[in-house]
C-alpha positions as CSV (number, residue, x, y, z in Angstrom):
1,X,90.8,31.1,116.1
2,X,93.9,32.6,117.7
3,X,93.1,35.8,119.9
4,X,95.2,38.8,119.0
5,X,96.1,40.8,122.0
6,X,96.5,44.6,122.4
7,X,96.6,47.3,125.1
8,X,93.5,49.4,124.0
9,X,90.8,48.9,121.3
10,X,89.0,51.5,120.0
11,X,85.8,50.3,118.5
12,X,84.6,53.1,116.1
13,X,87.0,55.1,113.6
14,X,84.8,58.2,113.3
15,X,85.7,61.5,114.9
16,X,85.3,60.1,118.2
17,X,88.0,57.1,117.6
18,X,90.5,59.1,116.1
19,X,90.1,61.7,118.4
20,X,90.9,59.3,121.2
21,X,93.5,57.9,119.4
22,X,95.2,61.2,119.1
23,X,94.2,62.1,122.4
24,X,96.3,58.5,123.9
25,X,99.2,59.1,121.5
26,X,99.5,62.7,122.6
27,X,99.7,62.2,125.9
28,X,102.8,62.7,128.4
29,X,102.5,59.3,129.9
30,X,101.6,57.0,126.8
31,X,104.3,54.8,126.7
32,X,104.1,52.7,123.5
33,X,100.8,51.1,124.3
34,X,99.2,49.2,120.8
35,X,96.4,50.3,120.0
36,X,93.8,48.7,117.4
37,X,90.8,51.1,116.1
38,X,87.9,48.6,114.4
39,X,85.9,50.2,112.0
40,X,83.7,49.1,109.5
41,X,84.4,51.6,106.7
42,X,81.8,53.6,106.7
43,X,83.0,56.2,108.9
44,X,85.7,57.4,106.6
45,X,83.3,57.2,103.9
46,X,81.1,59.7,104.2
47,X,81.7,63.6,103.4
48,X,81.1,65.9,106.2
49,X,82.2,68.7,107.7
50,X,82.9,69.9,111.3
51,X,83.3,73.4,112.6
52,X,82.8,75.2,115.8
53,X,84.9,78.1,117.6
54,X,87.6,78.3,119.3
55,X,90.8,81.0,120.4
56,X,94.1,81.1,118.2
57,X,96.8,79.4,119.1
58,X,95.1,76.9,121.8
59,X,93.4,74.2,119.6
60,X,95.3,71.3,119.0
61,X,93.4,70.7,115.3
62,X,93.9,74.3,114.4
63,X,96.7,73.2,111.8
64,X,93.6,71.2,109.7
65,X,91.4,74.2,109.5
66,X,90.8,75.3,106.4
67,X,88.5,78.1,106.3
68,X,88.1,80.7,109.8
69,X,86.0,83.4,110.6
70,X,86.1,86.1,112.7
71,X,82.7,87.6,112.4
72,X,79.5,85.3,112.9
73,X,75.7,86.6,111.3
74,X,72.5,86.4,112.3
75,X,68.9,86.2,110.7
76,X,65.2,87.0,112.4
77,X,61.7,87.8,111.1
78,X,63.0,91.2,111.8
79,X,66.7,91.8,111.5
80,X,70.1,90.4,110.3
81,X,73.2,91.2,111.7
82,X,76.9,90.5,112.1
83,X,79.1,90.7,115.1
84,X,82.7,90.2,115.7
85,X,83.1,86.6,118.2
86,X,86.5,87.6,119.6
87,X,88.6,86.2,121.0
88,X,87.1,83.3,119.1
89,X,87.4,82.7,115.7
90,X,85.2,80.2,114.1
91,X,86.9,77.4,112.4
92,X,85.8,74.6,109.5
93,X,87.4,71.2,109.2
94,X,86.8,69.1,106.3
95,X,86.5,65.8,107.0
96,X,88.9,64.2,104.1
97,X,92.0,66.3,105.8
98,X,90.7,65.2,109.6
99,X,91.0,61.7,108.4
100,X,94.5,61.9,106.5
101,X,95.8,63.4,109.2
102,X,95.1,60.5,111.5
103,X,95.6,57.7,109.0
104,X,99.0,59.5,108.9
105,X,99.2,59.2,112.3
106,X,99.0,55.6,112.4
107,X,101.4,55.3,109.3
108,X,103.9,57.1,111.5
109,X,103.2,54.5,114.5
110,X,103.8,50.7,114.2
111,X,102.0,50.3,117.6
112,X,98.9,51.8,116.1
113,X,97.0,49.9,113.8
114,X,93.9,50.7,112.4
115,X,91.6,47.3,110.8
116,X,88.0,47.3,108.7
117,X,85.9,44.9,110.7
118,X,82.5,44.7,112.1
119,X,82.4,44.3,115.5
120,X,79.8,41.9,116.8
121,X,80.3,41.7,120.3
122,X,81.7,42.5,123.7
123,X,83.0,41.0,126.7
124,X,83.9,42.0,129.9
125,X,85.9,39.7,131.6
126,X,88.3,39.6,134.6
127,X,92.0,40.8,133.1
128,X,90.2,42.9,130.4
129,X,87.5,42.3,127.4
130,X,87.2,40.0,124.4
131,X,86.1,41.7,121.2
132,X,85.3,39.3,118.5
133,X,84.5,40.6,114.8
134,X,83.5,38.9,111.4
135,X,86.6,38.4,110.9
136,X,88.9,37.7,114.4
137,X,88.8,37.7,118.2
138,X,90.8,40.3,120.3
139,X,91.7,40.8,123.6
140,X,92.4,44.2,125.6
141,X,92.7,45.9,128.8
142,X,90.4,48.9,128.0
143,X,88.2,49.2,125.3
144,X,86.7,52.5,124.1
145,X,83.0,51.9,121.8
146,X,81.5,54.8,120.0
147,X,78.7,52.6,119.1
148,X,75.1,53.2,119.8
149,X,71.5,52.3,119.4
150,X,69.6,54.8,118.0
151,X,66.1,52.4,118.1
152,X,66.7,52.1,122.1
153,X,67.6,56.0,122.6
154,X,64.7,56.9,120.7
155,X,62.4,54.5,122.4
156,X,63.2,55.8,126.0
157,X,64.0,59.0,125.6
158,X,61.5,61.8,126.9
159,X,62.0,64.1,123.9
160,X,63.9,62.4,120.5
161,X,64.7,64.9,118.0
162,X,66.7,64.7,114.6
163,X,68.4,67.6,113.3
164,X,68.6,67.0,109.4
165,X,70.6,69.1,107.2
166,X,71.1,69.2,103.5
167,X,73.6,71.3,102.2
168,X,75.0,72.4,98.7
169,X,78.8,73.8,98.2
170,X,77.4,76.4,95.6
171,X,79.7,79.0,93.4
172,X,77.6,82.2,92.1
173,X,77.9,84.4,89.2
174,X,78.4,87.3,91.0
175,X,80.6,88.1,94.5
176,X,77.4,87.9,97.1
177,X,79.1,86.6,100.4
178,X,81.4,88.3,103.0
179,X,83.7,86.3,103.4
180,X,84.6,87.0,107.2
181,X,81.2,86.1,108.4
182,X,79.7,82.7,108.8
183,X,75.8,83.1,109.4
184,X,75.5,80.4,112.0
185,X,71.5,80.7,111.8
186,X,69.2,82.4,109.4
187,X,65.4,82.1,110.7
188,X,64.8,83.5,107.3
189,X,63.3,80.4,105.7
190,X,60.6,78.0,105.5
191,X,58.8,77.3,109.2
192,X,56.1,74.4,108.1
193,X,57.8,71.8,110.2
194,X,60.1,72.0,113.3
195,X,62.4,74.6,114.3
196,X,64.4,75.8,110.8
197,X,67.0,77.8,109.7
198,X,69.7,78.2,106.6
199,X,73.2,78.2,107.9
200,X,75.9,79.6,105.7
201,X,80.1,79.2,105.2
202,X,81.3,81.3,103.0
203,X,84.9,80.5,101.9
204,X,85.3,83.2,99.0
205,X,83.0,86.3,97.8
206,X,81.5,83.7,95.4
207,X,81.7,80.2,97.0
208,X,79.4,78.9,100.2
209,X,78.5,75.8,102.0
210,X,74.7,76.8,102.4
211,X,72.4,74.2,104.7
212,X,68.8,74.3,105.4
213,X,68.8,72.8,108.9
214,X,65.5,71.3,110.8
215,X,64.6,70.5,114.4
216,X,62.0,68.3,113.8
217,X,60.6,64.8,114.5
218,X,59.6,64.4,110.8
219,X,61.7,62.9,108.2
220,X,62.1,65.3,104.7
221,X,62.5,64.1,101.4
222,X,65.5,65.7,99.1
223,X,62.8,67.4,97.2
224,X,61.7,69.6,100.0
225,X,65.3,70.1,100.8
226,X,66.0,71.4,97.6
227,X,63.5,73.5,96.6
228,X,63.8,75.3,100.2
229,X,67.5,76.1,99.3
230,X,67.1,77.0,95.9
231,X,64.1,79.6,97.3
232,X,66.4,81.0,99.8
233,X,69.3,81.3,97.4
234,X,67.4,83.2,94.6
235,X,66.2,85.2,97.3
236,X,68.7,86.2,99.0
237,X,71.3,87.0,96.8
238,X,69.9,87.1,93.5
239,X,72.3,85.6,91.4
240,X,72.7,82.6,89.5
241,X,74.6,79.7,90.8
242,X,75.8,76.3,90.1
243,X,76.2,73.6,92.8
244,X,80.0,71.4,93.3
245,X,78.7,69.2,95.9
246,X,76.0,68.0,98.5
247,X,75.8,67.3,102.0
248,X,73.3,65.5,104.1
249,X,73.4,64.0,107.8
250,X,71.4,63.9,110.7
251,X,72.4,64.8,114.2
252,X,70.1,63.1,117.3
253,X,68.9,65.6,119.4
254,X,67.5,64.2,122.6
255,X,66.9,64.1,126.6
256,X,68.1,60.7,126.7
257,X,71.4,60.8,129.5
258,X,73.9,58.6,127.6
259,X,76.3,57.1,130.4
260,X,80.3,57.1,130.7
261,X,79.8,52.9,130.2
262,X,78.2,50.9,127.6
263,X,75.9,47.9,128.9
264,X,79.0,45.8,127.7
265,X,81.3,47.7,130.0
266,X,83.5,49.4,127.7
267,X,84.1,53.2,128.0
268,X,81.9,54.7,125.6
269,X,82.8,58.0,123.6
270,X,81.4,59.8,120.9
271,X,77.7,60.0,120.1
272,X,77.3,57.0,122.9
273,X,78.7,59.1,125.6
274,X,76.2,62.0,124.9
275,X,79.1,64.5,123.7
276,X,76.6,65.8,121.0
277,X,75.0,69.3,122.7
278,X,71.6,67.9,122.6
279,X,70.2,71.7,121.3
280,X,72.4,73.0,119.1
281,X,74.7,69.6,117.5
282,X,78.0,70.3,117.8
283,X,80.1,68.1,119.1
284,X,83.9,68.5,118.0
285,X,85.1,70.3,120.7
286,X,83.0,68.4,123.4
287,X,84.6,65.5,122.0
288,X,88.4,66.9,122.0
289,X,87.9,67.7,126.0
290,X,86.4,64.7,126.7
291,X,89.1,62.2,124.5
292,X,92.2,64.3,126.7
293,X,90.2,63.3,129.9
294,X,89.9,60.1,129.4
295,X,93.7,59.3,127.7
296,X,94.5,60.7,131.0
297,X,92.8,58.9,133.0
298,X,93.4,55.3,131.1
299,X,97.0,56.0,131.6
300,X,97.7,57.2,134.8
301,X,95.3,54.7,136.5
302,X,93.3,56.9,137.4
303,X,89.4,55.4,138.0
304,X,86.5,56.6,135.5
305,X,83.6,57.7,137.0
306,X,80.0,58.2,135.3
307,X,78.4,61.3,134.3
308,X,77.0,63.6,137.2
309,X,74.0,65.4,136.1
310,X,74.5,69.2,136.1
311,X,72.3,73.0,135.3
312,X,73.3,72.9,131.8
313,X,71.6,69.0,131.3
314,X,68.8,70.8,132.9
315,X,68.4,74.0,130.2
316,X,69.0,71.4,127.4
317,X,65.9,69.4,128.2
318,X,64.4,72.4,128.8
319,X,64.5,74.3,125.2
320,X,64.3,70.4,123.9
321,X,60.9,70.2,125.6
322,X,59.7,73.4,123.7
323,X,61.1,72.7,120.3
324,X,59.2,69.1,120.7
325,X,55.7,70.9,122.0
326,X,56.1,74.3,120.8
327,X,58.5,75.1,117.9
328,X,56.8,78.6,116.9
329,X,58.0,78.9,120.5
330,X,60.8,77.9,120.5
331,X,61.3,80.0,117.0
332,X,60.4,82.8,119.2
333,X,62.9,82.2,122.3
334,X,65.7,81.4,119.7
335,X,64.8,85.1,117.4
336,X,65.0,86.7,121.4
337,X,68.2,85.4,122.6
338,X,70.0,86.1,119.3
339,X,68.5,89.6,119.2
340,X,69.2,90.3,122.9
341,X,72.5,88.8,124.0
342,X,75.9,89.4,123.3
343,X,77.3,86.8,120.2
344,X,80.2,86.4,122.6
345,X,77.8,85.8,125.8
346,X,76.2,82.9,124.0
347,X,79.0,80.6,122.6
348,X,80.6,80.8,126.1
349,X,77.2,79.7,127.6
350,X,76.7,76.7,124.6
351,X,80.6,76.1,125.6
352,X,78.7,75.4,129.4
353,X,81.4,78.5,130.8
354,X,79.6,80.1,132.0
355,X,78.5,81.0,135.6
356,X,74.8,81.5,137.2
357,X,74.9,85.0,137.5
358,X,75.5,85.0,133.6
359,X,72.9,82.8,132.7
360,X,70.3,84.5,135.4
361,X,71.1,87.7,132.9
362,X,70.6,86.0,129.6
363,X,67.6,84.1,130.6
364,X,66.1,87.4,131.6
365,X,65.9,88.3,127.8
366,X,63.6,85.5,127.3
367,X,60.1,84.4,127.9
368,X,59.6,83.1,131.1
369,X,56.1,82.1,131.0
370,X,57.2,79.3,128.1
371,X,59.9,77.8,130.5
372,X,58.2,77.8,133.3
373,X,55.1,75.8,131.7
374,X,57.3,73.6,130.6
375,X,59.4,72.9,133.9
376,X,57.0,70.7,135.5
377,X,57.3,67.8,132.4
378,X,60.5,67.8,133.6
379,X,59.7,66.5,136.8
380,X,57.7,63.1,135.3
381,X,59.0,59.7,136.3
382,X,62.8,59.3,134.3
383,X,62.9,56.4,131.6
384,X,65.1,53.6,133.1
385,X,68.0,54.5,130.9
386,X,68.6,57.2,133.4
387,X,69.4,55.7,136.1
388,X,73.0,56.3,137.6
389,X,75.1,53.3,136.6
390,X,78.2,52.0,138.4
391,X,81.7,52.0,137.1
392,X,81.7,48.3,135.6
């Protein structure tokens, strides 16, 4: 079978492939390189959505945003409230206009060139890597692999959470929503397993995307799902609705340290490179930053180093730890920091911007006696997979 050679592959067309695409296409020094993206289809397939903040005028995927808000809400056992988040804004991206936009992208650039294949291995040679699929063999000088194994992150991973949400796009009878504030987490709901809360977009005073959302270890049936929403729904806003479509995905949420190299060699990106926030799930933005670091480095030469362990790696495995052992705990920490801290002072510390000074303030609103029992687990021999890995 005749090889067919390119500059870069990307193995995975998801957000973290066409991100990186983008992010190589975009860039001051890409210089025509071809680039192939393998994917096996069902990344474009399914119907998601992506949101998360950000300031006007400075994203780069601020043109595909369809819905914004300027106001985010808030729901304990004993208060709900709304705050303005500026200067951020909080944005939504469906997934249908992510992916037109960067199938157009690939339209627009012969040396771009996008193929539905399943991968089934990789090689690291000499000159570069062999990638052979059901269907060809390729060769390139950098490869880029958004592919994982979830059965060996599970397996050694100290703490190995899902987050599981199931969501309806629901229109109501009556106007119920404000429509300038998306509640990002509403305790307000069912508690009988794992850390839960009902997360709400509303994109007119009568339309929503409302989620019920679950930190847990235990898999739910759509039944449960259902019922929980349709309880919170008639409660909340007593009104009758009808539903225009579904949602459903699960998001890992784990102490496992994903590395900048795959055991193969390739760069890894994505869900494989750990750019999920293991406590909260988003990932967009952590992806963006990361895809523009890495274009730059591919093309300027520049060498790729692996990930250093920092404070914030630290607090993640942290609240992990307590959600896994403790989640009326961790229900209680959450309630806290959402009733104590400024809306603004908490996405910059989930965007990992802030400083020590600022975190030694917010962690003062919370119970120390929970985090520091749990600090000495942290301290317990570190699963293999952990261990710092050369640049291949």
């Amino acid at each position: 079978m005749l090889t067919k050679e390119y500059d870069i592959i990307i193995i995975g067309a998801g957000c973290a492939g066409m991100q990186m695409m983008r992010a190589l296409l975009y860039h001051p020094m890409y210089s025509g390189q071809s680039i192939l993206l393998l994917d096996d289809g069902k990344s474009i397939q399914q119907l998601k959505t992506w949101c998360f903040w950000f300031q006007p005028g400075l994203h780069p995927y601020q043109h595909l945003i369809s819905k914004q808000w300027d106001q985010l809400s808030i729901g304990t056992s004993s208060k709900y409230k709304t705050h303005a988040i500026a200067p951020y804004v909080y944005g939504h991206i469906h997934s249908s206009d992510f992916f037109d936009f960067h199938f157009t992208l690939i339209q627009q650039n012969p040396q771009i060139h996008y193929s539905e294949e399943q991968v089934l291995f990789t090689k690291k040679e000499e000159q570069g890597f062999y990638v052979s699929t059901n269907k060809q063999s390729y060769f390139a000088q950098h490869v880029f692999s958004s592919s994982w194994d979830h059965k060996r992150v599970a397996e050694h991973a100290r703490v190995y959470l899902q987050q599981q949400f199931y969501g309806w796009q629901i229109e109501t009878e009556k106007e119920v929503f404000n429509e300038r504030a998306a509640t990002l987490m509403d305790f307000r709901t069912a508690q009988q397993q794992g850390v839960s809360f009902i997360y709400t977009l509303p994109f007119s005073g009568n339309t929503a995307l409302i989620e019920f959302t679950s930190f847990t270890d235990k898999p739910f049936d759509q039944q449960y799902f259902e019922t929980t929403l349709k309880d919170f729904v008639e409660k909340n806003f007593n009104t009758s609705f009808k539903i225009t479509k579904y949602e459903q995905a699960i998001i890992p949420m784990t102490d496992f340290i994903f590395k900048r190299f795959t055991n193969e060699g390739a760069i890894a990106i994505g869900t494989a490179s750990g750019m999920v926030k293991p406590t909260t799930g988003y990932a967009f933005n952590r992806i963006l930053k990361d895809s523009q670091q890495l274009a730059a480095q591919v093309l300027t030469g520049k060498p790729i180093f692996n990930f250093r362990k920092n404070r914030f790696q630290f607090y993640d495995r942290l609240l992990l730890q307590i959600i896994q052992k403790n989640p009326a705990k961790a229900l209680f920490i959450l309630e806290r920091l959402f009733e104590n801290v400024s809306f603004h002072r908490i996405l910059q510390f989930l965007d990992e911007d802030t400083n020590l000074w600022q975190e030694a303030t917010l962690f003062a609103q919370l119970p120390k006696k929970s985090f520091l029992l749990t600090i000495p687990d942290l301290w317990k021999p570190v699963p293999y997979n952990n261990i710092p890995a050369t640049q291949p």
